[in-house]
C-alpha positions in Angstrom: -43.4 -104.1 101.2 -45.6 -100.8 101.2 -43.9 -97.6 100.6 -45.2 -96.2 103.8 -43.1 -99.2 105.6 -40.0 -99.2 103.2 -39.1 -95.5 103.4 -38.8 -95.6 107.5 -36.9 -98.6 107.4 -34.2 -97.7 105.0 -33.7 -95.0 107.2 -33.4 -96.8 110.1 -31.0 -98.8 108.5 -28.8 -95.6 107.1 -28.3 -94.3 110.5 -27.9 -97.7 111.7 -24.8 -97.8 109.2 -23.8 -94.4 110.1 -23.7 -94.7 114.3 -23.0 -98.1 114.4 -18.7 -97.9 115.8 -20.5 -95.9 118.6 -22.5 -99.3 119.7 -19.5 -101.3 119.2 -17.3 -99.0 120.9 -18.5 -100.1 124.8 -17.8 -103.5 124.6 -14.1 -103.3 123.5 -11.3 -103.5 126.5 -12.6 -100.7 129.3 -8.5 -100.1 129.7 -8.7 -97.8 126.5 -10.9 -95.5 128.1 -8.1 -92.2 128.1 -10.8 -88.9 129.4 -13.4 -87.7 127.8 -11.8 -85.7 125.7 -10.2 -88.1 123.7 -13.0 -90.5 123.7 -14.8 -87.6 122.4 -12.7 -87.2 119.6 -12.5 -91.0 119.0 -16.5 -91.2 118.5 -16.4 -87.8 116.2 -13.9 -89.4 113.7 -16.0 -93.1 113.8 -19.5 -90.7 113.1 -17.2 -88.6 110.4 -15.5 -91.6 108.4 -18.9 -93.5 108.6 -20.7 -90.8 107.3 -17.7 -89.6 104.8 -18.6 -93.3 103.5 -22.4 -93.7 103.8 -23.4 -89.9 102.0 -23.0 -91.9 98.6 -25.9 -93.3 99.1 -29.0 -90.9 99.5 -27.4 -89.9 95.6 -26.1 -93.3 94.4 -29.1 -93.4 91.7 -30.4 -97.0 93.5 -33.4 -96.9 91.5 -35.7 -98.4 93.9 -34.5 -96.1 96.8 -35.0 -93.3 94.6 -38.2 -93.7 93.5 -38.9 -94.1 97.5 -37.9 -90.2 98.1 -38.0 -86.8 96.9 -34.8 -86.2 95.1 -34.4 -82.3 96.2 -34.2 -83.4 99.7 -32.5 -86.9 99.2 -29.5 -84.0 97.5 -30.4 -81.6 100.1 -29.3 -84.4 102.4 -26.6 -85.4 101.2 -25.1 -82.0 101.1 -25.9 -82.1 104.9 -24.0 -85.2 105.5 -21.5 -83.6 103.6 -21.1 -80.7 105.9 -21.2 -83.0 109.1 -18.7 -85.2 108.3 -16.1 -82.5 107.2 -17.0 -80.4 110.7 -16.6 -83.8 112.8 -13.4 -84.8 111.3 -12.4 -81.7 111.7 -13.4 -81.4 115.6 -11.9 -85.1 116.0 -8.3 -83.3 114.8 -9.2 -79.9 117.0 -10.1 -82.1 120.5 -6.5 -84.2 120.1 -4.4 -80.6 119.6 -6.5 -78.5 122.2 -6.4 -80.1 125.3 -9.4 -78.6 128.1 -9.1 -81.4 130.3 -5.6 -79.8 131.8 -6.5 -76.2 131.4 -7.0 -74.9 127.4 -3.3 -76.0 125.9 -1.9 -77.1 122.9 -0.5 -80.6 122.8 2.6 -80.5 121.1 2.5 -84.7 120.1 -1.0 -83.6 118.3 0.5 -80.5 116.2 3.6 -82.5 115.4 1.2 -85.0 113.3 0.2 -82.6 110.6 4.6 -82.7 109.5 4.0 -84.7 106.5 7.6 -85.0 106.4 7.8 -86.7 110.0 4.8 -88.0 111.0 4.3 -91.3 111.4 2.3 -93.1 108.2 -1.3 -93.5 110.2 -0.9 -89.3 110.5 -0.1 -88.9 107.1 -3.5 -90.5 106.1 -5.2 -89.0 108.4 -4.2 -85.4 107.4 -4.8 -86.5 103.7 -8.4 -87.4 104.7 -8.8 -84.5 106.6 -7.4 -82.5 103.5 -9.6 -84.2 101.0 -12.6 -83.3 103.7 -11.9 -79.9 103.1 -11.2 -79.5 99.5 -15.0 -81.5 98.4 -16.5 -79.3 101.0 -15.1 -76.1 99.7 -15.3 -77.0 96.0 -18.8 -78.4 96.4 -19.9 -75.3 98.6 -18.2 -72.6 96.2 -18.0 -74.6 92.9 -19.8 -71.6 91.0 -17.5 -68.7 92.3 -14.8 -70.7 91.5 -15.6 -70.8 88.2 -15.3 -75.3 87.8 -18.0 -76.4 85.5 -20.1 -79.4 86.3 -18.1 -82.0 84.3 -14.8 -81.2 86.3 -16.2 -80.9 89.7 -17.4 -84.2 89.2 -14.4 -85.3 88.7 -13.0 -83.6 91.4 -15.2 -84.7 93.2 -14.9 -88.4 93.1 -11.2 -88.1 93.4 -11.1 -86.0 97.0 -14.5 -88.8 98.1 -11.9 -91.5 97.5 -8.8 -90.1 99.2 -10.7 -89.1 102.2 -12.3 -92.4 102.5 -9.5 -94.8 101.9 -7.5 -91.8 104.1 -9.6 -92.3 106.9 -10.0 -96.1 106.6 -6.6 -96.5 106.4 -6.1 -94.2 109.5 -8.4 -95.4 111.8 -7.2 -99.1 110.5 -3.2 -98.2 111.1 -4.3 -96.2 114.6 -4.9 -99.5 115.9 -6.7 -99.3 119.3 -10.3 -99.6 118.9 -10.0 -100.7 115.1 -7.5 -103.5 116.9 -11.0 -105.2 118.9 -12.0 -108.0 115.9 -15.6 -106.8 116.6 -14.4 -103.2 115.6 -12.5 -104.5 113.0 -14.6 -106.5 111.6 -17.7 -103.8 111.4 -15.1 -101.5 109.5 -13.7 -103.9 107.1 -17.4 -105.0 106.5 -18.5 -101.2 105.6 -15.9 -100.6 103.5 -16.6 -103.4 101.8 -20.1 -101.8 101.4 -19.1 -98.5 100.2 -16.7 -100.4 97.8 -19.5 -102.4 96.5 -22.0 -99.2 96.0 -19.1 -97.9 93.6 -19.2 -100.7 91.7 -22.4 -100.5 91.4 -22.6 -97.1 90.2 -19.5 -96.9 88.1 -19.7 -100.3 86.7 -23.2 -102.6 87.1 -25.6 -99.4 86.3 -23.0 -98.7 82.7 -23.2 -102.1 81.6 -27.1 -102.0 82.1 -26.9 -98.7 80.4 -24.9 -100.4 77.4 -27.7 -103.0 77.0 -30.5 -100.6 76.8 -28.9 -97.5 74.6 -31.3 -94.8 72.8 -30.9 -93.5 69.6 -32.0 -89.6 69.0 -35.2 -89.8 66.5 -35.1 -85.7 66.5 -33.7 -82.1 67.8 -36.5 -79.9 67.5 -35.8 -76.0 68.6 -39.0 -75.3 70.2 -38.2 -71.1 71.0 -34.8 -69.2 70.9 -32.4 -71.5 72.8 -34.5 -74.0 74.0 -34.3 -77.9 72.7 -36.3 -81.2 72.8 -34.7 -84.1 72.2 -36.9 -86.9 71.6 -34.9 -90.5 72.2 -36.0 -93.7 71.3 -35.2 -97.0 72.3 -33.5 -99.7 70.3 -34.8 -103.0 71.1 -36.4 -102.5 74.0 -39.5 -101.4 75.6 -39.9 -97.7 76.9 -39.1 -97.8 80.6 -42.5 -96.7 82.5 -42.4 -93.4 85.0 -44.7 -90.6 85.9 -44.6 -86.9 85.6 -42.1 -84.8 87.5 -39.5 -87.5 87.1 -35.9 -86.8 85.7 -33.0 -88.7 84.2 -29.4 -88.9 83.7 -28.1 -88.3 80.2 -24.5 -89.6 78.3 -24.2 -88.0 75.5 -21.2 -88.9 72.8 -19.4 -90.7 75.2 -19.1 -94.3 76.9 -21.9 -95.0 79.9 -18.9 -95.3 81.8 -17.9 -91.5 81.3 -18.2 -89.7 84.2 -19.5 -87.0 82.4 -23.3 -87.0 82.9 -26.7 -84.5 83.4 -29.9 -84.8 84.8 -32.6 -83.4 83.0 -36.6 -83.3 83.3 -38.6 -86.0 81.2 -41.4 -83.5 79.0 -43.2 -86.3 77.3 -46.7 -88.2 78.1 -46.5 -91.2 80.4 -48.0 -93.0 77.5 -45.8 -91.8 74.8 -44.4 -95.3 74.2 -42.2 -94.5 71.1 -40.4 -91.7 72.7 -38.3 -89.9 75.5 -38.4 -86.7 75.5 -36.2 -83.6 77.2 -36.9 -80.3 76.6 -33.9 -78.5 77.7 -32.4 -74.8 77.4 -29.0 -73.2 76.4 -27.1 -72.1 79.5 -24.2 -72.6 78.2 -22.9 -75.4 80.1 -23.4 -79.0 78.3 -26.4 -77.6 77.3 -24.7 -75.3 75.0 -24.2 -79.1 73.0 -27.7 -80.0 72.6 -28.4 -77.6 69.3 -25.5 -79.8 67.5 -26.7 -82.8 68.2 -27.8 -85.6 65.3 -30.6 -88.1 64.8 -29.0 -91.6 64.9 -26.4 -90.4 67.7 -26.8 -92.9 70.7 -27.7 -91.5 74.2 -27.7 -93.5 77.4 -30.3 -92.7 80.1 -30.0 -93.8 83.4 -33.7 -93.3 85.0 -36.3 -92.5 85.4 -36.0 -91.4 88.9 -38.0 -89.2 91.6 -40.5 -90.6 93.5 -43.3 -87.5 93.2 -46.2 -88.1 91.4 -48.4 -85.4 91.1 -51.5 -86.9 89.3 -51.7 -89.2 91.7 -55.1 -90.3 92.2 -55.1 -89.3 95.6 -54.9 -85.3 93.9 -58.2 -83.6 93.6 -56.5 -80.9 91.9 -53.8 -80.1 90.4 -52.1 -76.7 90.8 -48.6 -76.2 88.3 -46.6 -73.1 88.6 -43.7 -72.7 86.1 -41.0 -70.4 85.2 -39.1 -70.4 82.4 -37.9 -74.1 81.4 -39.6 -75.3 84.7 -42.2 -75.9 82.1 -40.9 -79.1 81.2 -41.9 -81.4 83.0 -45.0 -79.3 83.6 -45.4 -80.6 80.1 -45.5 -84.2 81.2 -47.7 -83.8 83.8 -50.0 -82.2 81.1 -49.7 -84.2 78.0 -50.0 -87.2 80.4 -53.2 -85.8 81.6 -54.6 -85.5 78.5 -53.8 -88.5 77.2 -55.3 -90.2 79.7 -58.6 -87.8 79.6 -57.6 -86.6 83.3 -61.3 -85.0 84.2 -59.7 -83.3 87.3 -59.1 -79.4 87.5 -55.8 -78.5 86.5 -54.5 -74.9 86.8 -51.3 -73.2 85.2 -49.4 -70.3 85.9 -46.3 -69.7 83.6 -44.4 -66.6 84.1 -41.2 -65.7 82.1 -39.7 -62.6 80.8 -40.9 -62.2 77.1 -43.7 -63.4 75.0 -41.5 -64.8 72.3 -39.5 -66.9 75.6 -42.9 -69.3 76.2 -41.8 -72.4 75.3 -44.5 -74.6 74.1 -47.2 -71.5 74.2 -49.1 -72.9 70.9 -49.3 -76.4 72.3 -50.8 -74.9 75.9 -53.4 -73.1 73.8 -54.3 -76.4 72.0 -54.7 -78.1 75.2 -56.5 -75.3 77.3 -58.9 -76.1 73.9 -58.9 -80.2 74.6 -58.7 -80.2 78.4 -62.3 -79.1 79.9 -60.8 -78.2 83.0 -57.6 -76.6 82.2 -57.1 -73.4 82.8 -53.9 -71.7 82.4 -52.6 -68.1 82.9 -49.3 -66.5 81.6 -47.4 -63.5 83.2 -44.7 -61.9 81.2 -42.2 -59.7 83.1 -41.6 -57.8 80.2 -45.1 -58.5 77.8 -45.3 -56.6 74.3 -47.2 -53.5 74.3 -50.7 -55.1 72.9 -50.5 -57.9 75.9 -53.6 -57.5 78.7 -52.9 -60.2 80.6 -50.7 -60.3 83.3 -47.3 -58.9 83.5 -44.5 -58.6 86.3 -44.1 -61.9 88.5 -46.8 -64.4 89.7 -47.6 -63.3 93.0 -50.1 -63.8 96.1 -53.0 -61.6 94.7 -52.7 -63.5 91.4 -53.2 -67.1 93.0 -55.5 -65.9 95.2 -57.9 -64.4 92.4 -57.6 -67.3 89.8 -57.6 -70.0 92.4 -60.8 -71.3 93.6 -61.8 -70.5 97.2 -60.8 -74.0 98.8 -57.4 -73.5 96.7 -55.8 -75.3 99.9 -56.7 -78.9 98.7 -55.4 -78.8 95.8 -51.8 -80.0 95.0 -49.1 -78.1 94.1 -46.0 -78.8 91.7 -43.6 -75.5 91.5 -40.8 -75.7 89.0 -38.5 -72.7 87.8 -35.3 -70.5 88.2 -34.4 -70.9 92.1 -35.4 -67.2 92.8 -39.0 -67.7 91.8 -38.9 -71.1 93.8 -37.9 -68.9 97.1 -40.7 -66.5 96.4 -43.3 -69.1 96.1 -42.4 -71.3 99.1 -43.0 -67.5 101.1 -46.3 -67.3 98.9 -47.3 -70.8 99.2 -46.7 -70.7 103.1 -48.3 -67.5 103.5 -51.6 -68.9 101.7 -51.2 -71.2 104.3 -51.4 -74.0 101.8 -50.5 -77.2 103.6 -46.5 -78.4 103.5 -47.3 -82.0 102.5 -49.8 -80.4 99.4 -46.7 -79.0 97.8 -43.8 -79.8 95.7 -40.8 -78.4 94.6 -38.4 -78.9 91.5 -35.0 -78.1 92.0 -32.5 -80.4 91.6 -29.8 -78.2 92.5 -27.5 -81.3 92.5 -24.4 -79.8 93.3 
């Protein structure tokens, strides 16, 4: 099936997933119907614990799905879904204790349910569930200011998804009134049985494919003052094919089956078919690790994912704006180009903040050399004293003068720090380039 046909459907079919207790929810006995209020609340907590469920899957890593989207928004999504689901379990709790049918009130029977102590086992998992909502919301939402690195929210993470969705299952399960109609129950036992399925899939099917195909690191070259490529290859079996922009998920000295994984941009040619290569920088996190690593060590990769491809051959042009290690897989798109003796017009602007940062500055020279129609322009925001080309930030005035005069064809791919990416979605917009010409590099996956 085409892509154009695919994408629509599966979405279709997500919020099919997501809304469907509220289709079901008519046709079971009329007699339950007890105000609007609490039919309100009923529907709020069936939207919540479906979507509490379904948000594993815009970020499940189903290969095919995810070479269907853009990943930034597929995480953007999910972060969404995230949000909804905590605020509509929460407003299913808030409409049983306020009551506005009887003039604003507090119903005693509904604030005696969160007594862990007394309440009744169907209120005990509900309060866990709504406890759990809370927790992933607030850890997810302020994971930096509190300080818990990747590895252990992760962790974290997966334990609160799990309470609040068995919680809530078992809840809505133990509640018994609409969950008591066979259709009802039936639709829930048969989405659980999805959700449990998509873990399984995640945490056990994509390992074991992992273990079949592992990669063994060929070399850890420092290419500037804390920055890395790792060049992988793999052991008996071919190099899995993918297209500039794309990323993948790294285990490093531990089991496929670790939790402990990272996503990092590919930086080699599409036709580099001995190696994988990541060119990755020092912040300190796992990254700090990559220096230490050892040719011979075995890496699993789980990718390549991202469905962007920015040479496509429906690109005129190609426009790449980079900052800092942005220029990664700015990299790919440009060693793939010139393997393939792209003839199209490909411009670069790389800013970072010293001369002696520019990560793969003598290879861009050697290119700009081999590539007819590569041009490229540096801007250092704090260049040495004998540098005359630009300096400060990339800005409006210098896209406008390096760009040619229809600049608004061209495509765009924008990778770098997330304050530079804020300042050239204003730029971009205010060139009036076209929405659907652009494309942006974040993955700012939690």
């Amino acid at each position: 099936m085409k892509k154009e046909y695919l994408r629509p459907l599966l979405v279709f079919l997500f919020f099919l997933l997501i809304f469907s207790p509220l289709f079901v929810m008519p046709f079971v006995e009329p007699g339950l119907s007890r105000g609007w209020q609490r039919e309100l609340s009923v529907m709020l907590g069936f939207v919540g614990l479906t979507l509490a469920g379904w948000q594993l899957a815009p970020v499940s890593r189903f290969t095919p799905a995810q070479k269907l989207f853009n990943l930034d928004r597929l995480y953007r999504f999910h972060h969404l879904l995230s949000l909804l689901s905590a605020l509509f379990v929460t407003m299913h709790y808030l409409l049983l204790l306020v009551n506005f049918e009887a003039g604003i009130g507090i119903n005693g029977w509904a604030l005696a349910l969160l007594n862990i102590f007394t309440a009744p086992l169907r209120a005990k998992m509900g309060v866990l569930s709504l406890l759990a909502y809370l927790l992933i919301t607030l850890t997810s939402v302020y994971r930096k200011s509190l300080r818990l690195d990747y590895d252990m929210w992760r962790v974290l993470h997966d334990l609160f998804t799990l309470a609040l969705v068995g919680g809530g299952v078992t809840h809505v399960l133990l509640v018994g009134k609409y969950s008591a109609a066979p259709a009802m129950n039936t639709l829930l036992w048969s989405e659980t049985a999805l959700w449990v399925l998509a873990a399984l899939y995640i945490r056990v099917i994509k390992p074991i494919q992992q273990l079949r195909h592992p990669y063994r690191i060929a070399a850890v070259r420092e290419e500037v003052e804390n920055a890395f490529s790792l060049f992988l290859e793999p052991q008996g079996f071919n190099m899995p094919k993918f297209h500039p922009g794309q990323i993948a998920w790294l285990t490093v000295r531990r089991s496929p089956f670790s939790l402990r994984r990272h996503p990092f941009s590919i930086s080699s040619s599409m036709y580099n078919h001995k190696y994988l290569e990541f060119t990755i920088k020092d912040l300190g996190d796992f990254t700090h690790t990559i220096r230490d690593l050892k040719p011979g060590e075995t890496v699993y990769v789980d990718g390549p994912f991202g469905y962007h491809n920015i040479i496509h051959s429906n690109n005129k042009g190609i426009v790449l704006i980079a900052g800092g290690i942005g220029i990664a897989p700015v990299m790919s798109v440009l060693r793939s180009m010139a393997d393939g003796k792209d003839p199209r017009e490909v411009f670069l602007f790389y800013g970072n903040n010293h001369l002696d940062h520019l990560v793969f500055n003598e290879e861009l020279k050697m290119l700009e050399k081999k590539m007819v129609h590569f041009k490229k322009f540096v801007v250092l925001e704090d260049p040495p004293a004998e540098w005359h080309d630009y300096h400060g930030f990339i800005t409006k005035d210098i896209l406008a003068k390096e760009l040619p005069s229809d600049y608004q064809r061209l495509a765009y791919f924008v990778c770098g720090p997330l304050p530079m990416m804020s300042a050239m979605r204003k730029i971009l917009t205010e060139m009036e380039v076209p929405v659907e010409n652009v494309h942006y590099e974040e993955f700012n996956m939690a």
